[in-house]
RODO-2510 file (C-alpha; in nm, 4 decimals, decimal comma):
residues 410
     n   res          X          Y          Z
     1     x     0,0000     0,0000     0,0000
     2     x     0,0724     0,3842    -0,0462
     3     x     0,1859     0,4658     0,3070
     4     x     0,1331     0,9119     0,2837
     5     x     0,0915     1,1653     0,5492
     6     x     0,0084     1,5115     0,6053
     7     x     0,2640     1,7604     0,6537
     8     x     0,3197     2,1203     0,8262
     9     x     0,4658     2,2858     0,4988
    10     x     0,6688     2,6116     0,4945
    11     x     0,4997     2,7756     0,2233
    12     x     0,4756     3,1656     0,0697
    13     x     0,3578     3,4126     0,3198
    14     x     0,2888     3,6218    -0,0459
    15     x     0,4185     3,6467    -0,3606
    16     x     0,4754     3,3011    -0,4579
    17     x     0,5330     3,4049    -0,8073
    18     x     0,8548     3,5503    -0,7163
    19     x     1,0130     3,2372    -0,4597
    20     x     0,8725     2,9869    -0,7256
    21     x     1,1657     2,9016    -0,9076
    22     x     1,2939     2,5678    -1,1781
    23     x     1,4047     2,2349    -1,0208
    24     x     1,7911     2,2826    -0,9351
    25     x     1,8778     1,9713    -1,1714
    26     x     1,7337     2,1509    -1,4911
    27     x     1,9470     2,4913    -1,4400
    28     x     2,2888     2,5551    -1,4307
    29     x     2,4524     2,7867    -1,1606
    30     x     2,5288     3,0352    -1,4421
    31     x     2,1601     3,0068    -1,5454
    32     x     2,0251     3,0274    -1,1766
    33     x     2,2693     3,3896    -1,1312
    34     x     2,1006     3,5669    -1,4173
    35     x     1,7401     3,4447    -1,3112
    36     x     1,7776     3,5264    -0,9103
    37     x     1,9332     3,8189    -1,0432
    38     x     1,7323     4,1341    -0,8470
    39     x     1,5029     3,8719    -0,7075
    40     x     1,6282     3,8617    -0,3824
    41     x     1,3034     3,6022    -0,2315
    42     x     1,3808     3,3699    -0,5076
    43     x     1,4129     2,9969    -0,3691
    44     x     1,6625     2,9844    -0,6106
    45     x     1,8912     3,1428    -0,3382
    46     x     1,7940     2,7882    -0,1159
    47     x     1,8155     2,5254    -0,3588
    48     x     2,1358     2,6364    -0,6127
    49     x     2,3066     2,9052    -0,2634
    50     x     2,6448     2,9169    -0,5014
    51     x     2,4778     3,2194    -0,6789
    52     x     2,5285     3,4045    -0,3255
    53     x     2,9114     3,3144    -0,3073
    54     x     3,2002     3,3631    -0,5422
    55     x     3,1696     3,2161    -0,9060
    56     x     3,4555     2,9875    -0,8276
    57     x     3,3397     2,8843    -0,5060
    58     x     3,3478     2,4627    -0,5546
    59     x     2,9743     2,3480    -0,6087
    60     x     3,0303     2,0766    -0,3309
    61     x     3,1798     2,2779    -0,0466
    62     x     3,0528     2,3053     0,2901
    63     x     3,0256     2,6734     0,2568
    64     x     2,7680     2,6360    -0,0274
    65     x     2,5257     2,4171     0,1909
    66     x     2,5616     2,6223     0,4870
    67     x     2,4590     2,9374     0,2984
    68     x     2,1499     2,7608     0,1934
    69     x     2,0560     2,6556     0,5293
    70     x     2,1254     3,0854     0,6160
    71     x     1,9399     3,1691     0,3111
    72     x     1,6247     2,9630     0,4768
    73     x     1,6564     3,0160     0,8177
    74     x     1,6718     3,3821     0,6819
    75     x     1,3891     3,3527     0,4710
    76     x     1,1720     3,1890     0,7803
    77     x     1,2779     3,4415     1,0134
    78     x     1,1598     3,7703     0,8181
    79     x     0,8572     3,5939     0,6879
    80     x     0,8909     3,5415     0,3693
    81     x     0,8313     3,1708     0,4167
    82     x     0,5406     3,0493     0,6798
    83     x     0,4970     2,7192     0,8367
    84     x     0,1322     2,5699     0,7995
    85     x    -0,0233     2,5904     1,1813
    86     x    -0,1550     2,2108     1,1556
    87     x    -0,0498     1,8840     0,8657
    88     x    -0,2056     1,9053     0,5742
    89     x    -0,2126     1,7915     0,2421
    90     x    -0,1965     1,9904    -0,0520
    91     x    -0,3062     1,9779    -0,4515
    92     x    -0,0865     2,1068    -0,6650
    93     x    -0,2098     2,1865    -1,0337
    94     x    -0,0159     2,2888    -1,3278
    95     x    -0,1761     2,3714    -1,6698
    96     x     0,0544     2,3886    -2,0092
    97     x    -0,1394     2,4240    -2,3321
    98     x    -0,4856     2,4154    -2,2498
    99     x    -0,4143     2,0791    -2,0189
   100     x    -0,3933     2,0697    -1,6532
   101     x    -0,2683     1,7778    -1,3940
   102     x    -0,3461     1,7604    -1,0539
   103     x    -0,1176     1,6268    -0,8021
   104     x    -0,1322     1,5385    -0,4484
   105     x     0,1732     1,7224    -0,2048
   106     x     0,2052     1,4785     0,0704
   107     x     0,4453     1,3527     0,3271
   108     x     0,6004     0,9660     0,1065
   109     x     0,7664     0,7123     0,3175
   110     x     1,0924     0,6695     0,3099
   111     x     1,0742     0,2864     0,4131
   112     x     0,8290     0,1969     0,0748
   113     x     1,0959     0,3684    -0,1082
   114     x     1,3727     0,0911     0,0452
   115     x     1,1332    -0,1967     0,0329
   116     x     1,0789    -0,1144    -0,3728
   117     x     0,7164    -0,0293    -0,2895
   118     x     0,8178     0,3040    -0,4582
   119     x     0,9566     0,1803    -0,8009
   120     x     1,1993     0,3367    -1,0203
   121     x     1,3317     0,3032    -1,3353
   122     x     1,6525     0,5117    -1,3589
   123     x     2,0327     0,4796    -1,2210
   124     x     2,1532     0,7477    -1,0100
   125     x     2,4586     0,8985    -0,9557
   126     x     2,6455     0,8460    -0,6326
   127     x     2,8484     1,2080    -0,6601
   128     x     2,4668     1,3769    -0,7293
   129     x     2,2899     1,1435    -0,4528
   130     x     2,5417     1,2746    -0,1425
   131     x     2,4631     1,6330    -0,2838
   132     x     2,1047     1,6337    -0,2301
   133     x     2,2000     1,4218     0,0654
   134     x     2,4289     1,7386     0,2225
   135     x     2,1547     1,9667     0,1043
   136     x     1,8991     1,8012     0,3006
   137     x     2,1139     1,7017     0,5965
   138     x     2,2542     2,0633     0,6461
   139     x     1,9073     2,2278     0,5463
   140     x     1,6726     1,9690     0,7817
   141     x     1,4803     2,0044     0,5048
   142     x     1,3497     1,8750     0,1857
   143     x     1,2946     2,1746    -0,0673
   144     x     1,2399     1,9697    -0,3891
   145     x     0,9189     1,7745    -0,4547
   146     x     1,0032     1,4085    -0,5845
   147     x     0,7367     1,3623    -0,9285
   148     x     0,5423     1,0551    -0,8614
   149     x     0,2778     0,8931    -1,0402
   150     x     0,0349     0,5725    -0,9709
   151     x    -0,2523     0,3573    -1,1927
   152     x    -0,5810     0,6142    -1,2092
   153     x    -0,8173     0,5615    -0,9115
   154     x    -1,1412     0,6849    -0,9464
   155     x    -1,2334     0,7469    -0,5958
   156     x    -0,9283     0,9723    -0,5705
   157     x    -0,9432     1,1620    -0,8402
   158     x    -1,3330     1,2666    -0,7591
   159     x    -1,1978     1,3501    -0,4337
   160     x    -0,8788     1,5705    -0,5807
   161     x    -1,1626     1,7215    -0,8562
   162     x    -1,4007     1,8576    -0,5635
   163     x    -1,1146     1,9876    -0,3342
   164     x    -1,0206     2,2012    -0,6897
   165     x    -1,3523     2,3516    -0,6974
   166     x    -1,2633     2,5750    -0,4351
   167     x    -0,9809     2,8787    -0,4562
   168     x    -0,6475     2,7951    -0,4683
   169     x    -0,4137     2,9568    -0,2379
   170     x    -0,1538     3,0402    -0,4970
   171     x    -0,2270     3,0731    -0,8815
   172     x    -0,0151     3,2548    -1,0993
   173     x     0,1695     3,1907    -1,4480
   174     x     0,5389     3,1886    -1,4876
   175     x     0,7876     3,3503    -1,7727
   176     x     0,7052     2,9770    -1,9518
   177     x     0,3002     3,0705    -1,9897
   178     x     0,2468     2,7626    -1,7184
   179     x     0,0010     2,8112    -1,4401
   180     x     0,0661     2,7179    -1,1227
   181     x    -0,2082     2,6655    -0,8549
   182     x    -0,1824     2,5123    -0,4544
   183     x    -0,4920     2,4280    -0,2735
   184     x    -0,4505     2,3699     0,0735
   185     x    -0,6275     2,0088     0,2115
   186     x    -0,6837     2,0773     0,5857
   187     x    -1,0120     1,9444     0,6311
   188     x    -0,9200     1,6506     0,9036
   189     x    -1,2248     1,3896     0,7083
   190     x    -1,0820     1,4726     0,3962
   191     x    -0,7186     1,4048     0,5032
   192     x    -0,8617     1,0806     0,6477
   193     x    -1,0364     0,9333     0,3290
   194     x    -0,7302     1,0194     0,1092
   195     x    -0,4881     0,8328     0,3770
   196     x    -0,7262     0,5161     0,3097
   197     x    -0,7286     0,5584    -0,0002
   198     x    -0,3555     0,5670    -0,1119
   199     x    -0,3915     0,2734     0,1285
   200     x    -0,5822     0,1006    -0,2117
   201     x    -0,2989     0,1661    -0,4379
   202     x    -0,0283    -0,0758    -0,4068
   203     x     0,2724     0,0849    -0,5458
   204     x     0,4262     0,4768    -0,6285
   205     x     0,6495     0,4750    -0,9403
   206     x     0,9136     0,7641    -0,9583
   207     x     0,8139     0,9824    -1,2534
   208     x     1,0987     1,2599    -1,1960
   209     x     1,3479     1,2908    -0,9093
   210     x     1,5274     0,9763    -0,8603
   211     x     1,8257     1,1617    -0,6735
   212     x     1,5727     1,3595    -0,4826
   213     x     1,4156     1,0442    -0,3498
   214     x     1,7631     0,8593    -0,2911
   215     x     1,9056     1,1337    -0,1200
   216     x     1,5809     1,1208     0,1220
   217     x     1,6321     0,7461     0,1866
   218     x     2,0474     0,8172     0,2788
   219     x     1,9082     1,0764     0,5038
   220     x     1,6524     0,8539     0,6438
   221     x     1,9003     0,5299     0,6889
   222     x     2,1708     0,7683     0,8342
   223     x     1,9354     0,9803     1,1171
   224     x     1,8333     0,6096     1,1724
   225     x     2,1416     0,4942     1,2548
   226     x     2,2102     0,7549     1,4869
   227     x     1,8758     0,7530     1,6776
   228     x     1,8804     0,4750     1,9273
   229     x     1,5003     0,5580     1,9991
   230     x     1,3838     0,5392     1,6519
   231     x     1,0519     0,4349     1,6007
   232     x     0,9696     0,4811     1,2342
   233     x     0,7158     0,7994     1,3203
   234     x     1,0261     1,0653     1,2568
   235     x     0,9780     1,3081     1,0058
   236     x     1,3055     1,2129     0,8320
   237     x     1,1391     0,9184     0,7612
   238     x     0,9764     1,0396     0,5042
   239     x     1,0008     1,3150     0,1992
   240     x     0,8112     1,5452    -0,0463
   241     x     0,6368     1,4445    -0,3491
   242     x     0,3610     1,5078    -0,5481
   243     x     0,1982     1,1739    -0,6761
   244     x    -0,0174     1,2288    -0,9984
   245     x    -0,2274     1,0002    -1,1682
   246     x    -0,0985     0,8081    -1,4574
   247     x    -0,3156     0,9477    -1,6691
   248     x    -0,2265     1,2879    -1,6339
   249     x     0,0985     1,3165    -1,7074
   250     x     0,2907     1,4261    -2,0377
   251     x     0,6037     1,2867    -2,1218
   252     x     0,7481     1,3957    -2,4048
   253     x     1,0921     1,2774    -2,6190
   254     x     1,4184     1,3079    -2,5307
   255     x     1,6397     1,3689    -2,8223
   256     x     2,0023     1,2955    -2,9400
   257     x     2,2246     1,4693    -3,1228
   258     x     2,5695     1,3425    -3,2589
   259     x     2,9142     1,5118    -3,3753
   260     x     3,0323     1,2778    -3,5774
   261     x     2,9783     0,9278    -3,7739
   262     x     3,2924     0,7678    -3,6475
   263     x     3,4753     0,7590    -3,9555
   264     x     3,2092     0,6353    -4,1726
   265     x     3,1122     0,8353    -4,5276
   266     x     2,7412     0,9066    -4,5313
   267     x     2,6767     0,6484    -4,7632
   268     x     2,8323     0,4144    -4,5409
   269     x     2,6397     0,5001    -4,2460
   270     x     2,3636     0,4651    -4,4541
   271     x     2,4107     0,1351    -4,6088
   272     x     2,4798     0,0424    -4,2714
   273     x     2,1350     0,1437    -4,1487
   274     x     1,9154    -0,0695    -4,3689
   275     x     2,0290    -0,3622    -4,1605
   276     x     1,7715    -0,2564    -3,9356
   277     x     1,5074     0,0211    -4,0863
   278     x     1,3829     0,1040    -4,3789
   279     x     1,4649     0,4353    -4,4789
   280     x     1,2872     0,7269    -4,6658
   281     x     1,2923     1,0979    -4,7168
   282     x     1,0611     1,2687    -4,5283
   283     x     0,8825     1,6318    -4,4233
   284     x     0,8634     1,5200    -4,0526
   285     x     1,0203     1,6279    -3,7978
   286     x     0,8956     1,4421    -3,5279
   287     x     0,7884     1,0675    -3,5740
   288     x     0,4254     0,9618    -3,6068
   289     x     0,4332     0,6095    -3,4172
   290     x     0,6562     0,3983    -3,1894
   291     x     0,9319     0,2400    -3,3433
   292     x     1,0115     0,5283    -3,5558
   293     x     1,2363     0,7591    -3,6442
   294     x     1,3481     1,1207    -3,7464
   295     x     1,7224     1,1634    -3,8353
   296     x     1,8247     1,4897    -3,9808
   297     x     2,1263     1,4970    -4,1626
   298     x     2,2837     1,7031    -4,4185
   299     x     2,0009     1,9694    -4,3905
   300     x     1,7414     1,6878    -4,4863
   301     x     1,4943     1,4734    -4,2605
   302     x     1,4478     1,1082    -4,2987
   303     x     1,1855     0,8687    -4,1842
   304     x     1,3938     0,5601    -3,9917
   305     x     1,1177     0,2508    -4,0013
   306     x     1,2560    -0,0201    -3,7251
   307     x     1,2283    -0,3732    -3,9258
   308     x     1,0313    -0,6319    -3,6836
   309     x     1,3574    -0,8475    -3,6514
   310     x     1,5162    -0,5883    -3,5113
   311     x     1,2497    -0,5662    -3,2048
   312     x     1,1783    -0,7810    -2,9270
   313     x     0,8350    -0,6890    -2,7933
   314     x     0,9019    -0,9236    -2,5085
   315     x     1,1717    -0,7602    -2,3583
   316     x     1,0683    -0,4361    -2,1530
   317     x     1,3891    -0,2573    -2,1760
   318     x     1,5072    -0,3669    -2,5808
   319     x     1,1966    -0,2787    -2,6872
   320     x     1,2098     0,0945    -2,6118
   321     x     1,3258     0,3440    -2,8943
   322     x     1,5457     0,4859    -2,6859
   323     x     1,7239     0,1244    -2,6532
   324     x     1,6671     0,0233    -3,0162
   325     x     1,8539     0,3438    -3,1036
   326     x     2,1211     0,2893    -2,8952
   327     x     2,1761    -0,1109    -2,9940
   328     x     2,1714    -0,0614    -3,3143
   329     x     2,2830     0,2504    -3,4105
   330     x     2,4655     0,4794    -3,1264
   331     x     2,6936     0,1822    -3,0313
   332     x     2,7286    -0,0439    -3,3009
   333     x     2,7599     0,2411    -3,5634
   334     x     2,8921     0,5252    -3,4372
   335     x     3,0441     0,3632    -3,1269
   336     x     2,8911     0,5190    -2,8530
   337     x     2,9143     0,2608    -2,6318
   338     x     2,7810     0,4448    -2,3179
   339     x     2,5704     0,7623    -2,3709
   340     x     2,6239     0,8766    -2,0134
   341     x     3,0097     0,9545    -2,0485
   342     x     3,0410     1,0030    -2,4286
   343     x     3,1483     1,3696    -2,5332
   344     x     3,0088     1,2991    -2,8623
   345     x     2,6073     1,2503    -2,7857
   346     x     2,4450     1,5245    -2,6453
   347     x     2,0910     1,5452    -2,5377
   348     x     1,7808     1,8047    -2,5866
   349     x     1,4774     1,8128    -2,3869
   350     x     1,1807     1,7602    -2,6422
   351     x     1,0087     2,0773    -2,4902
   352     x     1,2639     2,2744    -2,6913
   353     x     1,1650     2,1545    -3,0307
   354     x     1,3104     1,9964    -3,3194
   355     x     1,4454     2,3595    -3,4669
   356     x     1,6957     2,3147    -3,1494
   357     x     1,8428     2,0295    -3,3456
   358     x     1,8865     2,1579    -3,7156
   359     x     1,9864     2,4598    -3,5281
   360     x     2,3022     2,2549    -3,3886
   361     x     2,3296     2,0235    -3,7064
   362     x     2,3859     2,3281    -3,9296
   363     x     2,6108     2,5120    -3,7284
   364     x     2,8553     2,2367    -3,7781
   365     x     2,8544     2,1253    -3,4216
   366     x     2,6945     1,8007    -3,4476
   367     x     2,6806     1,6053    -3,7569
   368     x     2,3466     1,4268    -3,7089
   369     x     2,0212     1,4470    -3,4589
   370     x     1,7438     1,1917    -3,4041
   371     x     1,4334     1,3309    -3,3052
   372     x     1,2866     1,0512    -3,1101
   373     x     0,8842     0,9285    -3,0412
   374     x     0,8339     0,9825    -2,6539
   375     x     0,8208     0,6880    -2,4404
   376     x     0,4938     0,6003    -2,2717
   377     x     0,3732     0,5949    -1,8891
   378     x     0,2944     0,2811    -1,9696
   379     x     0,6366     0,1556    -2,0840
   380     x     0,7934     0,3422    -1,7899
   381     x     0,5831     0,1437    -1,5423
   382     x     0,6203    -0,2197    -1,7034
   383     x     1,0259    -0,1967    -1,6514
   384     x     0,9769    -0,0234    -1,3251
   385     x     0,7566    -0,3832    -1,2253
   386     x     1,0306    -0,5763    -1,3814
   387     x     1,2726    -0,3729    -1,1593
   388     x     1,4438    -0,3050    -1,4546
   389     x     1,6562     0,0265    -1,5767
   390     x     1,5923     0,2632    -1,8629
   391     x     1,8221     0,3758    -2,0788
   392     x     1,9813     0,7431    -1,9478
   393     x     1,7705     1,0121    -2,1052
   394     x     1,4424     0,7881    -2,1817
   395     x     1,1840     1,0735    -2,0348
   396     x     1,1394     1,4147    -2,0400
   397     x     0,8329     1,5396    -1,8058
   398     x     0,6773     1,8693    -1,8643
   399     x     0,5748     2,0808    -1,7112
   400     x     0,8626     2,0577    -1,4279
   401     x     0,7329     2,1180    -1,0744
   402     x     0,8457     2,4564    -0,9442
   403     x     1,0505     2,4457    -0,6207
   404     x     0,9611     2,6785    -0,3303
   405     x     0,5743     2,6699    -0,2990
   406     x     0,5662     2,3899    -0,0065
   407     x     0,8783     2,2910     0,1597
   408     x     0,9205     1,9733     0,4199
   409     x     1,0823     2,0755     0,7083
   410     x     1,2844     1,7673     0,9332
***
């Protein structure tokens, strides 16, 4: 079952727009300086505190974790930030395009993470996983929402629908044109029937945040280590996250783009490719089904069909495009053997379009892109059951949740 509970949050005493800010893993520090930049109640100066210290202050020193634990015992102490005077939960809605998901904020257990009862489906990074760690440890405080998601259940999304009818607590729109809107669950039956009813669902997959949620469970497994009373009822036994159904969520491609073809002339890479697709000139950009698809080369598009011997449906993992391009193209073709180290792949976000890559293509930077069809919630959850791993860069979630509207204090 879906152990959740209420929380106290720190949240906005006003002008949420402004403390809103990006997840730290999708900006750079040199991004985060120039956003923060005459903001000074961004969260920005909590979650990436290097933009208050010298540009060549090491991203891992102590100094940078202790100035975001000032930076929020700062922003507590003048009220910018004001703790919630009982647990509750929280819905947290974002609309891009005309669609809207609804999330639940709520307290996740740290112990259903360890027992696999909250699946995921990506590797993480030990050198990333004991900096969230240190962030949380030094802050006594989770900041960033984990993204989770579970199988639709009707009873709770009725319940989520009705709590929406009411007016939010926050709602605003960001530089991005997505709207962001909080409603504040504090009813104490309300609270009660969604704790049951989580109760129903028997497991939490991790959408988005797989260091977030790791770095909760080392902070969990170390403060128990050190607590010769625990009991399991601490507070750093569990972390934030907002759970949305499956059916809600958008995931959309994650891209590749190439600088070279290893040596090979384009006619050899293309003879090369008919092994395994068949291959036509095309006016799309983006690919219209599974299985396909869009490699711009040259300053032309073409259509890459995967031939059915080069699939095996019954294998959760090979069967993803993102695998299929990587087994028989990235590494046996233009040897990239692992996409996480290799200099020569680089990776775009599909919210930035398919311009991004001829843009990068025709400047001369990358010889080739392949514009990729988006992997499914439903893929994502069959090799999370088959505790299995994805590929590195299989999803790309939009719209991101913003950090600094409900924060998880230890």
């Amino acid at each position: 079952m879906a152990i959740i509970k209420p929380f106290k949050a720190y949240r906005p005493a006003k002008n949420a727009e402004k403390i809103a800010c990006p997840p730290y893993d999708v900006i750079s520090s040199k991004e985060a300086r120039k956003m923060a930049e005459g903001n000074p109640v961004s969260f920005l100066h909590i979650d990436k505190p290097e933009i208050d210290l010298p540009e060549e202050t090491d991203l891992y020193d102590s100094s940078v974790y202790a100035k975001g634990r000032e930076n929020l015992d700062k922003f507590i102490a003048q009220g910018i930030l004001k703790e919630e005077e009982k647990p509750c939960f929280y819905v947290y809605a974002q609309t891009m395009n005309g669609r809207t998901q609804y999330g639940l904020v709520a307290a996740t257990s740290t112990e259903e993470y360890d027992k696999g009862l909250i699946r995921k489906h990506e590797l993480t990074r030990k050198d990333k996983e004991e900096d969230r760690t240190r962030h949380i440890q030094t802050l006594e405080a989770t900041t960033g929402p984990v993204f989770l998601t579970y199988p639709d259940n009707t009873q709770i999304n009725t319940l989520v629908a009705e709590i929406c009818k009411a007016k939010p607590v926050y709602n605003f729109t960001t530089e991005d044109n997505i709207t962001h809107q909080i409603w504040i669950v504090s009813e104490e039956n309300t609270i009660k029937v969604l704790e049951e009813e989580f109760k129903n669902i028997p497991l939490l997959y991790v959408a988005d945040g797989h260091h977030r949620s790791a770095s909760a469970s080392n902070n969990a497994r170390q403060k128990r280590a050190k607590n010769p009373n625990h009991t399991g009822m601490e507070s750093y036994n569990y972390f934030l996250s907002v759970i949305f159904p499956a059916s809600h969520l958008y995931i959309m491609a994650y891209n590749r783009l190439v600088k070279d073809l290893n040596g090979l002339s384009e006619e050899q890479f293309f003879n090369a490719l008919k092994q395994n697709f068949e291959i036509e000139k095309t006016s799309l950009q983006v690919p219209p089904a599974r299985h396909k698809f869009c490699m711009y080369i040259d300053k032309s598009w073409y259509l890459l069909t995967t031939k059915p011997s080069a699939i095996d449906e019954n294998n959760a993992v090979e069967s993803l495009d993102v695998s299929i391009l990587q087994n028989k193209v990235l590494a046996p073709l233009l040897a990239i053997e692992d996409p996480r180290t290799d200099k020569r792949i680089n990776f775009v976000g599909g919210i930035r379009g398919t311009k991004e890559l001829m843009n990068k293509v025709d400047s001369g930077k990358y010889k080739i892109a392949f514009s990729m069809y988006p992997t499914s919630i439903e893929e994502l959850i069959k090799v999370a059951d088959k505790n299995l791993i994805m590929p590195p860069k299989s999803t790309w979630f939009e719209p991101k949740l913003r950090s600094g509207l409900l924060i998880y204090k230890y």
